[in-house]
Backbone as CSV, one residue per row, in Angstrom:
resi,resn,N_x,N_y,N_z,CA_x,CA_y,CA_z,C_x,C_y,C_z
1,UNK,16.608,12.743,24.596,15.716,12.972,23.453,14.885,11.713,23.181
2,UNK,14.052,12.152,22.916,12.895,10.620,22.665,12.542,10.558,21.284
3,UNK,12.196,9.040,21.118,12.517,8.921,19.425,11.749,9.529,18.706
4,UNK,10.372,10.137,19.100,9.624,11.035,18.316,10.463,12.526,18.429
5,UNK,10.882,12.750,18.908,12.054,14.456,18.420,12.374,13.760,17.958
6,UNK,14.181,12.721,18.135,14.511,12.628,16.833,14.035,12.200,15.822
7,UNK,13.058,11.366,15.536,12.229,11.362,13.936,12.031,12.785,13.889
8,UNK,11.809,13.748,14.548,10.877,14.823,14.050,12.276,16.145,13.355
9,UNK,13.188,15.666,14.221,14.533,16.434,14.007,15.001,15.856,12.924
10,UNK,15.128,14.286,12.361,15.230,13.648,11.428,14.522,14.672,10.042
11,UNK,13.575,14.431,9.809,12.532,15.366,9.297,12.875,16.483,8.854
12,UNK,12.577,16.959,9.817,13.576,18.540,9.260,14.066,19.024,8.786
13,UNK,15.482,17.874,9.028,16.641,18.282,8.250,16.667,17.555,6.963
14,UNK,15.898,16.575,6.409,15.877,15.966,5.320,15.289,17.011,4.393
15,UNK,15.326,16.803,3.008,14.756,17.155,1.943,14.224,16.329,0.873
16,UNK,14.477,15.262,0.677,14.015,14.180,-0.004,13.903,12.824,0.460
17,UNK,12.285,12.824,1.672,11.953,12.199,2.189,11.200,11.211,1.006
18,UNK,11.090,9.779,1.415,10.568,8.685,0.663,9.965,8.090,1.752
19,UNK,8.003,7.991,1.950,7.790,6.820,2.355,7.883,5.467,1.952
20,UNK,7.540,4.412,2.274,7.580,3.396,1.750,6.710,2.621,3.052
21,UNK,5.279,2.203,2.266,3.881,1.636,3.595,3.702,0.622,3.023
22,UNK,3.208,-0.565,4.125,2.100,-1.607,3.751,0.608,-1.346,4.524
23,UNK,0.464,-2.592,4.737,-1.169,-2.998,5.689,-1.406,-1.838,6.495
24,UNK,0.054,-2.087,7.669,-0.199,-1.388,8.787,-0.621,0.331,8.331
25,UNK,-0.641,0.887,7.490,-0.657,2.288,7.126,-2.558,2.521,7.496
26,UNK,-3.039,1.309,7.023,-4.785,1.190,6.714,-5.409,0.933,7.754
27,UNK,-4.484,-0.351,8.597,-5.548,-0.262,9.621,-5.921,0.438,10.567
28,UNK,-5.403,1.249,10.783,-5.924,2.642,11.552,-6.933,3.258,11.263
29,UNK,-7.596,2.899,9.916,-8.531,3.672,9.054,-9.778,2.470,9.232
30,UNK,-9.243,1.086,9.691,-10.247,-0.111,9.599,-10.055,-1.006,8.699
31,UNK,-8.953,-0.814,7.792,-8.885,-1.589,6.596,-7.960,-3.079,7.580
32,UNK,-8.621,-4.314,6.981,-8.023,-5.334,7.777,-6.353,-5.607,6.950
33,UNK,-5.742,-6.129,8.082,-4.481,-6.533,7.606,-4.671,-8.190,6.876
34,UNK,-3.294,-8.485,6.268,-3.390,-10.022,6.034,-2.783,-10.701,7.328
35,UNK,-1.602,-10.336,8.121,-0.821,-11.436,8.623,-1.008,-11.482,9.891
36,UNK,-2.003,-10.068,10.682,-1.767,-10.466,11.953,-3.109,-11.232,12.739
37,UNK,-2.673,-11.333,13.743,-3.914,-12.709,14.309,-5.396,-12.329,13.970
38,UNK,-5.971,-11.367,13.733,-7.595,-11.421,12.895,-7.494,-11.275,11.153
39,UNK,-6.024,-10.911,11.152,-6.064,-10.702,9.616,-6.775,-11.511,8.442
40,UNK,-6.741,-11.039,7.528,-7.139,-12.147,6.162,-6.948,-13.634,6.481
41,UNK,-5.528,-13.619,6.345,-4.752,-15.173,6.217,-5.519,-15.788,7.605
42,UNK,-6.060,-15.158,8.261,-5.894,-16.221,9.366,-7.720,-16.398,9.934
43,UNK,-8.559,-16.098,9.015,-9.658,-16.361,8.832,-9.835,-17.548,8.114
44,UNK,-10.886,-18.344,8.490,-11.381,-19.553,7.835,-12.812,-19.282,6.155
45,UNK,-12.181,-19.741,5.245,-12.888,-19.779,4.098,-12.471,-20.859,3.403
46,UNK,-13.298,-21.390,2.238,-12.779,-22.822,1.244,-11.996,-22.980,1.111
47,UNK,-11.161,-21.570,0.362,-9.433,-21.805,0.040,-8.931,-20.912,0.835
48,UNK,-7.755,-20.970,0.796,-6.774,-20.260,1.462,-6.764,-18.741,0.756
49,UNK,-6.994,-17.475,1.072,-6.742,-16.382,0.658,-5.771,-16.269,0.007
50,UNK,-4.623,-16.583,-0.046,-3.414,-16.373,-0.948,-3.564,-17.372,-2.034
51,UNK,-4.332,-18.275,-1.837,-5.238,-19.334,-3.500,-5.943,-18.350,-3.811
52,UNK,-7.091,-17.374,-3.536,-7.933,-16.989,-3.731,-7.747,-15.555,-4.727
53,UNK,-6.679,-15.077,-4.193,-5.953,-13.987,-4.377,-4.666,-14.362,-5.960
54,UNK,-4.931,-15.390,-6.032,-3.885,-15.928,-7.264,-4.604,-15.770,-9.001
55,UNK,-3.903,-15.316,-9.528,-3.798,-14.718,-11.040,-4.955,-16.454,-11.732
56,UNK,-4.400,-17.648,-11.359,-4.988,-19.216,-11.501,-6.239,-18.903,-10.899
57,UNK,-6.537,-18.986,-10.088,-7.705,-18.738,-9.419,-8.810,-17.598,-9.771
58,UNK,-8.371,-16.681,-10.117,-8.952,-15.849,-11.309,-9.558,-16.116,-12.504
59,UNK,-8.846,-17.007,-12.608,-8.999,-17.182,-14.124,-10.037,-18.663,-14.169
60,UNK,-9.712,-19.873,-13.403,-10.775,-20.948,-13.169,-11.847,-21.043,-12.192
61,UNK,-11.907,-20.086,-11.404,-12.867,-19.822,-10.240,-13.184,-18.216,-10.296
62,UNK,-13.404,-17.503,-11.438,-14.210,-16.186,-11.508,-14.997,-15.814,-10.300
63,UNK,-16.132,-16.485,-10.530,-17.319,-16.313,-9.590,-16.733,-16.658,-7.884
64,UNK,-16.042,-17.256,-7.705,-15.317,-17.429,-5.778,-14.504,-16.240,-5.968
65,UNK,-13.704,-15.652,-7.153,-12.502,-14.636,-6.733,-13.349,-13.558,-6.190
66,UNK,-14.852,-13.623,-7.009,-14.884,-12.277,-6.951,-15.857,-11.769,-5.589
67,UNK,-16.895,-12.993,-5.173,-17.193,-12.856,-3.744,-16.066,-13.003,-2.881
68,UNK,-15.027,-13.512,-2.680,-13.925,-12.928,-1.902,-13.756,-11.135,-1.864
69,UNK,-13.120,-11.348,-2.991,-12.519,-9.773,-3.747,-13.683,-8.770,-3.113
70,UNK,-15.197,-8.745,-3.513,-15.868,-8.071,-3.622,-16.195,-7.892,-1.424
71,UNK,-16.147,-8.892,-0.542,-16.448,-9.114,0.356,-15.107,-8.570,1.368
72,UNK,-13.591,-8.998,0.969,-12.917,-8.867,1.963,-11.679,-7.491,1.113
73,UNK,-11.802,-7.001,-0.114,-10.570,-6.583,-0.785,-11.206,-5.188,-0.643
74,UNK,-12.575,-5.192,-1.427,-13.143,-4.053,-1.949,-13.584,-2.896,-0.958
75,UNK,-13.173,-1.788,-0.293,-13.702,-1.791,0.540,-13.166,-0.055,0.864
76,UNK,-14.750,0.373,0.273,-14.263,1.402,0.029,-15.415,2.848,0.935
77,UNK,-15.740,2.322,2.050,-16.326,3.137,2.833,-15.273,4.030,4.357
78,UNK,-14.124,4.054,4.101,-12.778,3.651,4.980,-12.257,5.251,4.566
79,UNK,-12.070,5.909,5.924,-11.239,7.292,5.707,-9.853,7.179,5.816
80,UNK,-9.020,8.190,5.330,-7.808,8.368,5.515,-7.510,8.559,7.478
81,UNK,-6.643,8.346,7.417,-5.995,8.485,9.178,-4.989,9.472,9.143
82,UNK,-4.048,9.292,10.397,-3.575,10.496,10.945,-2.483,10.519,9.893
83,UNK,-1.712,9.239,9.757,-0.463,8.786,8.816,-0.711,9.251,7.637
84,UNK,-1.718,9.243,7.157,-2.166,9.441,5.258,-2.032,11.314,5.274
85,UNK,-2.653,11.714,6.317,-2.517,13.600,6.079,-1.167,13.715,6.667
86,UNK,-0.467,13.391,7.352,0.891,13.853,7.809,1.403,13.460,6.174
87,UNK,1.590,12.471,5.788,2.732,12.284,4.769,1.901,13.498,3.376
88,UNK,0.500,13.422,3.410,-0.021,14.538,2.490,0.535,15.997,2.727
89,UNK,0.636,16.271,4.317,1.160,17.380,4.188,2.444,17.751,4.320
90,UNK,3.625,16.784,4.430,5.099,16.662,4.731,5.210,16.918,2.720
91,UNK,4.448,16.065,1.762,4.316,16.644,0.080,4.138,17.544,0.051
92,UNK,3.120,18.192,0.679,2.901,20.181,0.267,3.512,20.937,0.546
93,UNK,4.568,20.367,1.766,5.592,21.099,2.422,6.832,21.418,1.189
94,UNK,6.947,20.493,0.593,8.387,20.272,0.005,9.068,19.104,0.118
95,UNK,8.922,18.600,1.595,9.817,17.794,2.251,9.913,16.096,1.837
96,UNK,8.540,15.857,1.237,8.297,14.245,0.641,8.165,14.290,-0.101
97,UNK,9.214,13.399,-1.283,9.260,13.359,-2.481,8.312,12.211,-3.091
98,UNK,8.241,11.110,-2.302,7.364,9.986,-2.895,6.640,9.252,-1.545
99,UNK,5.668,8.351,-2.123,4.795,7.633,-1.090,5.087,6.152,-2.491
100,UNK,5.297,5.134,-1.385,4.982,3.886,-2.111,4.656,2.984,-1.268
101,UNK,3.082,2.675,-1.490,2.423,1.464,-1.135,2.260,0.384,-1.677
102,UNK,2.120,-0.599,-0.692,1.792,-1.833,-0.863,-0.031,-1.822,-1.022
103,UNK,-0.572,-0.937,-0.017,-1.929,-1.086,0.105,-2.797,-0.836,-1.446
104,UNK,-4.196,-0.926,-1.456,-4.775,-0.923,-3.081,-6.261,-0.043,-2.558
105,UNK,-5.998,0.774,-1.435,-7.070,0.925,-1.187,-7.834,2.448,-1.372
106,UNK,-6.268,3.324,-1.696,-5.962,4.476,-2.872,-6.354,5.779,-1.771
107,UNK,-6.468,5.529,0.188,-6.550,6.414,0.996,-5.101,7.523,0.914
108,UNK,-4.431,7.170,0.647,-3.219,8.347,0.504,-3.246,9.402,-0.210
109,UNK,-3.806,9.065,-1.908,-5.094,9.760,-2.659,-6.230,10.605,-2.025
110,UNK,-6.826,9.855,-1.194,-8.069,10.275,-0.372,-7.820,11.605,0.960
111,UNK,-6.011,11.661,1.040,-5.433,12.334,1.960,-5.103,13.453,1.582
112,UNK,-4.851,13.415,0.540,-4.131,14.761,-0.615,-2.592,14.749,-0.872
113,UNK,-3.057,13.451,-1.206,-0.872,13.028,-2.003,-0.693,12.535,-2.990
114,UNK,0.040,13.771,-3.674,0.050,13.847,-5.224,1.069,12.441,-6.069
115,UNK,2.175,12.236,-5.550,2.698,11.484,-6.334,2.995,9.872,-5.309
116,UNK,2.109,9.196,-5.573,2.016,7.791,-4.994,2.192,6.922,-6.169
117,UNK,2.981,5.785,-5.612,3.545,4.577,-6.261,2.807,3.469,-6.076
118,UNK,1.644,3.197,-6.545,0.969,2.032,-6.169,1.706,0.420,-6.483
119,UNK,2.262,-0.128,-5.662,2.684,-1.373,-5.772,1.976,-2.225,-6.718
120,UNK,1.277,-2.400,-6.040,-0.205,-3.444,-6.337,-1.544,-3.523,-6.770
121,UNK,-1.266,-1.968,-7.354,-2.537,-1.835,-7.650,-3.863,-1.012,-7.402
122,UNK,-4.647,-0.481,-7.608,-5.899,0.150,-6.728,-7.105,-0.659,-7.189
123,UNK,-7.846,-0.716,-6.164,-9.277,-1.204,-6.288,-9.696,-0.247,-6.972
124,UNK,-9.931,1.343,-7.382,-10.732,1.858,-7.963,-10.029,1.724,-9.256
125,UNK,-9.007,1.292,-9.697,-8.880,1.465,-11.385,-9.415,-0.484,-11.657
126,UNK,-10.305,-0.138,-13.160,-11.034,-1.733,-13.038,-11.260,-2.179,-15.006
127,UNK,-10.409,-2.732,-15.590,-10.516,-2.729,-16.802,-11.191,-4.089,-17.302
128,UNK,-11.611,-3.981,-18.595,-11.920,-4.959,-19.471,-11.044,-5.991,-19.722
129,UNK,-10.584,-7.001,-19.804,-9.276,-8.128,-20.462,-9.798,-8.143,-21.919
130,UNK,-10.963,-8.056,-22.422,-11.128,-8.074,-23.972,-10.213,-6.787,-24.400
131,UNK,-11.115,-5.434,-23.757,-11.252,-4.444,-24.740,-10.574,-3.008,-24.340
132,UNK,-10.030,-3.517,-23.130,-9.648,-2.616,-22.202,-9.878,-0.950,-21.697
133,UNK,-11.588,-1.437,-21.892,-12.290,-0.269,-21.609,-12.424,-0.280,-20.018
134,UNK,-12.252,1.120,-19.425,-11.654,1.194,-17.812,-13.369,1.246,-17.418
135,UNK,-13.403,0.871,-15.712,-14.898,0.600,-15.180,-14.464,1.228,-13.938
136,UNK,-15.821,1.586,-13.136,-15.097,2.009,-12.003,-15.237,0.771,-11.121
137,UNK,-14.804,1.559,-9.550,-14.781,0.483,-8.328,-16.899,0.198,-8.268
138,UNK,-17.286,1.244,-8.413,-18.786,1.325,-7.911,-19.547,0.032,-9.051
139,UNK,-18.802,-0.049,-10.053,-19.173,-0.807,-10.952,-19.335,-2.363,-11.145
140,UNK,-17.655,-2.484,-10.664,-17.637,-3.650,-9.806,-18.474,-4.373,-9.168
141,UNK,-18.701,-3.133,-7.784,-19.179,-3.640,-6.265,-19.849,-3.908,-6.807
142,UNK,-20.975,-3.855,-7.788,-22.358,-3.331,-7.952,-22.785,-4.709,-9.492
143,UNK,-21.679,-5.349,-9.476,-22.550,-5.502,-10.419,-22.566,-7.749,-9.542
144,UNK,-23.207,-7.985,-10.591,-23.957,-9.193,-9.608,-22.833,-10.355,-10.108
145,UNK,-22.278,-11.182,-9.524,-21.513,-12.357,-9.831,-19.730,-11.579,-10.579
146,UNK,-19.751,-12.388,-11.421,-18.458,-11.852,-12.448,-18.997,-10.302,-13.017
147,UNK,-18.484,-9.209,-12.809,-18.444,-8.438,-14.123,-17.942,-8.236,-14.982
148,UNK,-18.627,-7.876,-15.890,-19.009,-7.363,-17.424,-18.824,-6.756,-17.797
149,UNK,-17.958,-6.634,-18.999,-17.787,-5.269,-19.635,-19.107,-4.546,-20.355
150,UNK,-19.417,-3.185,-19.959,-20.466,-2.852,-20.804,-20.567,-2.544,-22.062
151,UNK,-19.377,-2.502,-22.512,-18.767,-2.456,-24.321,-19.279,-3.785,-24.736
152,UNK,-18.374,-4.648,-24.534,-17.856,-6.198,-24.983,-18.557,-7.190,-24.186
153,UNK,-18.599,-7.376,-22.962,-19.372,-8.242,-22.334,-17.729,-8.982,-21.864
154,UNK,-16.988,-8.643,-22.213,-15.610,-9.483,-21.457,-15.503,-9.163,-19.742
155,UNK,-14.589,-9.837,-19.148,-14.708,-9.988,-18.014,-14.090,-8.456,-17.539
156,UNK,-14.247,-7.598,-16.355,-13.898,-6.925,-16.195,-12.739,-7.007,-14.816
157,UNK,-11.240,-6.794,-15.228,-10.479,-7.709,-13.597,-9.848,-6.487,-12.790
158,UNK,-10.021,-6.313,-11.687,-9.791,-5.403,-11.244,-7.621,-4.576,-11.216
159,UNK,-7.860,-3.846,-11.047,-6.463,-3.295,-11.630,-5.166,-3.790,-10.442
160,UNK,-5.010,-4.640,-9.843,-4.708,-4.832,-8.492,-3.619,-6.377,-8.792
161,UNK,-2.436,-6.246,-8.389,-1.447,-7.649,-8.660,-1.890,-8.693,-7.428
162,UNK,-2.079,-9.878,-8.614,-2.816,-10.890,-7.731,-1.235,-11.688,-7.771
163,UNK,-0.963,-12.594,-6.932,-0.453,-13.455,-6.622,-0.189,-14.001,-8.308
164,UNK,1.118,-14.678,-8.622,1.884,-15.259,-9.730,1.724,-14.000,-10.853
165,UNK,1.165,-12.540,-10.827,1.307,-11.541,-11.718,2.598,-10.810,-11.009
166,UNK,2.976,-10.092,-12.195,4.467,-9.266,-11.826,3.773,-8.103,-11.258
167,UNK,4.741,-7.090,-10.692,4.668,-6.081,-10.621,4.789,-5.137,-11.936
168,UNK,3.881,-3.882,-11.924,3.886,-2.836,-13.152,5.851,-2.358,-13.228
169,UNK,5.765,-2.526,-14.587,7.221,-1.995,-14.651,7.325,-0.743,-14.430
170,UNK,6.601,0.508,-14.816,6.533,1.614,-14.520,6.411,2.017,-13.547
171,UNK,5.537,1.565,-12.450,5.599,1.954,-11.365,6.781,1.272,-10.341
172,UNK,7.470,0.214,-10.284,8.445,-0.085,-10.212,9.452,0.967,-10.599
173,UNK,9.980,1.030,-11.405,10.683,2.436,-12.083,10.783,3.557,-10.988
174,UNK,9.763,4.283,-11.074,9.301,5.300,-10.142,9.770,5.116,-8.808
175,UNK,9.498,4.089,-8.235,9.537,3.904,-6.986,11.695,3.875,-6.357
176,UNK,11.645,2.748,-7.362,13.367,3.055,-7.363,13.922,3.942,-7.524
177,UNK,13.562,4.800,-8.514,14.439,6.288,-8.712,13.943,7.321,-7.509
178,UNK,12.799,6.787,-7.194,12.463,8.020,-5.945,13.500,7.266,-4.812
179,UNK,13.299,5.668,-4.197,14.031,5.591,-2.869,15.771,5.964,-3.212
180,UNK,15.922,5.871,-4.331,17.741,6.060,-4.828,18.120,7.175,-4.628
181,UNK,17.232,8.156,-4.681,17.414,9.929,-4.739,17.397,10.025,-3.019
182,UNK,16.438,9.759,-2.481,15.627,10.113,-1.759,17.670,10.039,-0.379
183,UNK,17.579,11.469,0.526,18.519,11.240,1.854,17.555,10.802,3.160
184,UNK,16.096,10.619,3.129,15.679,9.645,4.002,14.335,9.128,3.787
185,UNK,14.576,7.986,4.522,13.579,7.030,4.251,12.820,6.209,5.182
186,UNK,11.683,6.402,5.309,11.005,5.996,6.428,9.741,4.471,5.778
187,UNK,10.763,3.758,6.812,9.078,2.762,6.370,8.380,1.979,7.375
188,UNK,6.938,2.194,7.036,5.852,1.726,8.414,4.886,0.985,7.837
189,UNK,4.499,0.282,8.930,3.236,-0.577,8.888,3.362,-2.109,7.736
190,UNK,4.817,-2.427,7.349,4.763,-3.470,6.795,6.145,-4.349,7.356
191,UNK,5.668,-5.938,6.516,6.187,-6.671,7.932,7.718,-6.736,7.007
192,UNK,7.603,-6.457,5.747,8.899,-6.165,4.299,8.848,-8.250,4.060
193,UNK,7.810,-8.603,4.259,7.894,-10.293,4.009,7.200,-10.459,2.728
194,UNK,7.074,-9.183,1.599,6.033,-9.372,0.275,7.195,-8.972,-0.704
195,UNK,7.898,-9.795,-1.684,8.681,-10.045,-2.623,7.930,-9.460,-3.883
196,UNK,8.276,-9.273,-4.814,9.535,-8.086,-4.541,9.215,-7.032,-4.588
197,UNK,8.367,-6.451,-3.925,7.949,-4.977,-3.239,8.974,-4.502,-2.152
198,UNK,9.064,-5.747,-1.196,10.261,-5.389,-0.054,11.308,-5.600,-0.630
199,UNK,11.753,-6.008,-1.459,13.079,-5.615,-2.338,13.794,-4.410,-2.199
200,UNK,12.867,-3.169,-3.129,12.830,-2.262,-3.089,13.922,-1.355,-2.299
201,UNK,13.269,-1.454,-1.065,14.252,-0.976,-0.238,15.559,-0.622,-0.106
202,UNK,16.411,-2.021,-0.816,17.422,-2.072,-0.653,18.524,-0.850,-1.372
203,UNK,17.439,-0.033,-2.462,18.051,0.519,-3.480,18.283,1.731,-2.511
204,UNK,17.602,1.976,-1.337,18.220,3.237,-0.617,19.600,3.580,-0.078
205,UNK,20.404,4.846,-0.523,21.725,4.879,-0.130,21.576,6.271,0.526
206,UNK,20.437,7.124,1.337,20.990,8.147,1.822,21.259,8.189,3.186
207,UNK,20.741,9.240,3.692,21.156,9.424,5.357,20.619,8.567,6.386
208,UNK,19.287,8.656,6.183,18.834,8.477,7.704,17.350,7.232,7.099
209,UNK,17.368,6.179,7.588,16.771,4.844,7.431,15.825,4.601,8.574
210,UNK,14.097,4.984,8.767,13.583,4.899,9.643,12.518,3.963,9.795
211,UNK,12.202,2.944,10.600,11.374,2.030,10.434,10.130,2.284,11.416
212,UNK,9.172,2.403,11.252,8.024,2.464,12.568,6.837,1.103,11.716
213,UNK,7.085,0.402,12.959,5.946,-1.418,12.895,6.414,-1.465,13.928
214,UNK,5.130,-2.362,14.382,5.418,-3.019,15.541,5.815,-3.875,15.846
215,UNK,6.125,-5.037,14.802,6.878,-6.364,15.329,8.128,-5.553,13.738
216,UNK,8.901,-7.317,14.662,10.628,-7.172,14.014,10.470,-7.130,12.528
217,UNK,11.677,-6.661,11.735,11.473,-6.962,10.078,12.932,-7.214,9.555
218,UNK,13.267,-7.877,8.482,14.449,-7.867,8.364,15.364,-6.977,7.957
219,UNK,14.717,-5.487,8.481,15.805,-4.010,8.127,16.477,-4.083,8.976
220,UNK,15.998,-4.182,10.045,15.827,-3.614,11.328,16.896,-3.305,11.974
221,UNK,18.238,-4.356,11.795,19.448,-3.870,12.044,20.115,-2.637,11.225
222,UNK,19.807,-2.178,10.325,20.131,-1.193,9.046,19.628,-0.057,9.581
223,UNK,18.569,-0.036,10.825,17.668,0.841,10.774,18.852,2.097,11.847
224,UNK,18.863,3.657,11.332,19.192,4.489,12.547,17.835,4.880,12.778
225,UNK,16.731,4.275,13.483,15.796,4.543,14.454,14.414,3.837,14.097
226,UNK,14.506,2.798,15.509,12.905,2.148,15.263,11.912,2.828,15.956
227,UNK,10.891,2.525,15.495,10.105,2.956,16.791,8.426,1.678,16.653
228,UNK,8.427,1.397,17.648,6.953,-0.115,17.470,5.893,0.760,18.334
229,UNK,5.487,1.388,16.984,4.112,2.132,17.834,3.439,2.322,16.911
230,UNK,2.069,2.671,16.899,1.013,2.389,15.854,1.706,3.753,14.599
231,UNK,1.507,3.591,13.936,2.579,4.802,12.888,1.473,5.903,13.036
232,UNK,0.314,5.787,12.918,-0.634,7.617,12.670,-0.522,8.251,13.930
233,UNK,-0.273,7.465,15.023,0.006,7.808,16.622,1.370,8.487,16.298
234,UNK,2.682,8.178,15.756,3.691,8.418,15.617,3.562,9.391,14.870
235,UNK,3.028,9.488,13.833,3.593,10.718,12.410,2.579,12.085,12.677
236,UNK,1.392,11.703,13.581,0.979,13.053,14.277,1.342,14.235,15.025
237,UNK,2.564,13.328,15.959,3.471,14.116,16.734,4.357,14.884,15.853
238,UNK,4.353,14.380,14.784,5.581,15.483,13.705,5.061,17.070,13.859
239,UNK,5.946,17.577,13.146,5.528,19.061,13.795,6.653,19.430,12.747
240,UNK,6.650,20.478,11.365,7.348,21.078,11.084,8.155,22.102,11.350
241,UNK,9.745,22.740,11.120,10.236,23.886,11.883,9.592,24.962,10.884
């Protein structure tokens, strides 16, 4: 048997499937990663992206966050892939109870999947810090330097956890009670090296623990079945009984 039957036999027999995605889920779609050799991190700019990307840096360098932000974050011309409609339609099935990303780029949405756990955030939700009147993504892109609230004139920061901000407690919440329930759990396209999102994980106690990335992660021994192959290549071959 080859590891795509058993994932697919895996599948099957589950009923309260939990994804759990990073980077790797997007770039199939074009969205760049941070860690691997063309990624973010490893492009040359003034500061270091993970300075750039920081809650401090926000706040004393507005105008650099947001030509970053607006140049390498925002980026919203990008379709869903093979991975985003398989897990959309494994939800319509019955069979997936939750999706929780790391990504902010809200394609799982764009796939037709109803109950997603945004880690970190989405680029399209975009509020006021005065007045907390909501803006869209188009608003953002679009508007020239720092934006503006069109109420208040306060800064408008996009809805997305920057570096030294916590994670949403609520969506946190969610995400735990779904992987705690959940008898399997599949997670792809992240390297689990982003605290405390890869935490998470640990709260899973059911059957079957599936990892698809292509390099090592620290599940990996936990895992009953890897597979290092691009994941929308992988979750296409699924096939419901």
């Amino acid at each position: 048997m080859t590891d795509i039957q058993r994932l697919n036999e895996m599948i099957n027999e589950s009923k309260r499937i939990v994804f759990f995605g990073g980077a790797g889920v997007s770039t199939e779609s074009g969205v760049p990663d941070f860690r691997s050799a063309d990624g973010l991190y490893n492009q040359k700019y003034d500061y270091p992206p993970e300075t750039m990307l920081s809650h401090t840096f926000f706040v004393r360098h507005p105008e650099e966050f947001f030509r970053f932000y607006k140049d390498k974050m925002l980026i919203d011309d990008v379709k869903p892939n093979a991975a985003h409609y398989k897990l959309a339609e494994l939800e319509q099935a019955g069979k997936l109870t939750a999706v929780i990303t790391q990504n902010i780029d809200g394609l799982h949405q764009k796939a037709g999947s109803k109950n997603v756990f945004e880690l970190h955030g989405s680029v399209y939700r975009n509020y006021c810090e005065v007045c907390k009147e909501p803006h869209t993504m188009e608003y953002v892109k679009n508007s020239a330097g720092v934006p503006k609230c069109k109420r208040c004139g306060g800064v408008v920061k996009p809805d997305v956890v920057l570096y030294e901000e916590g994670l949403d407690n609520k969506t946190v919440t969610g995400a735990v009670t779904a992987i705690a329930q959940a008898d399997m759990l599949i997670i792809g396209g992240t390297s689990l090296a982003v605290y405390p999102a890869a935490g998470l994980v640990t709260y899973f106690k059911g059957k079957y623990l599936v990892l698809i990335n292509k390099d090592q992660t620290q599940m990996d021994l936990s895992c009953d079945l890897i597979i290092r192959e691009k994941i929308g290549e992988v979750l296409s071959k699924i096939h419901l009984d």
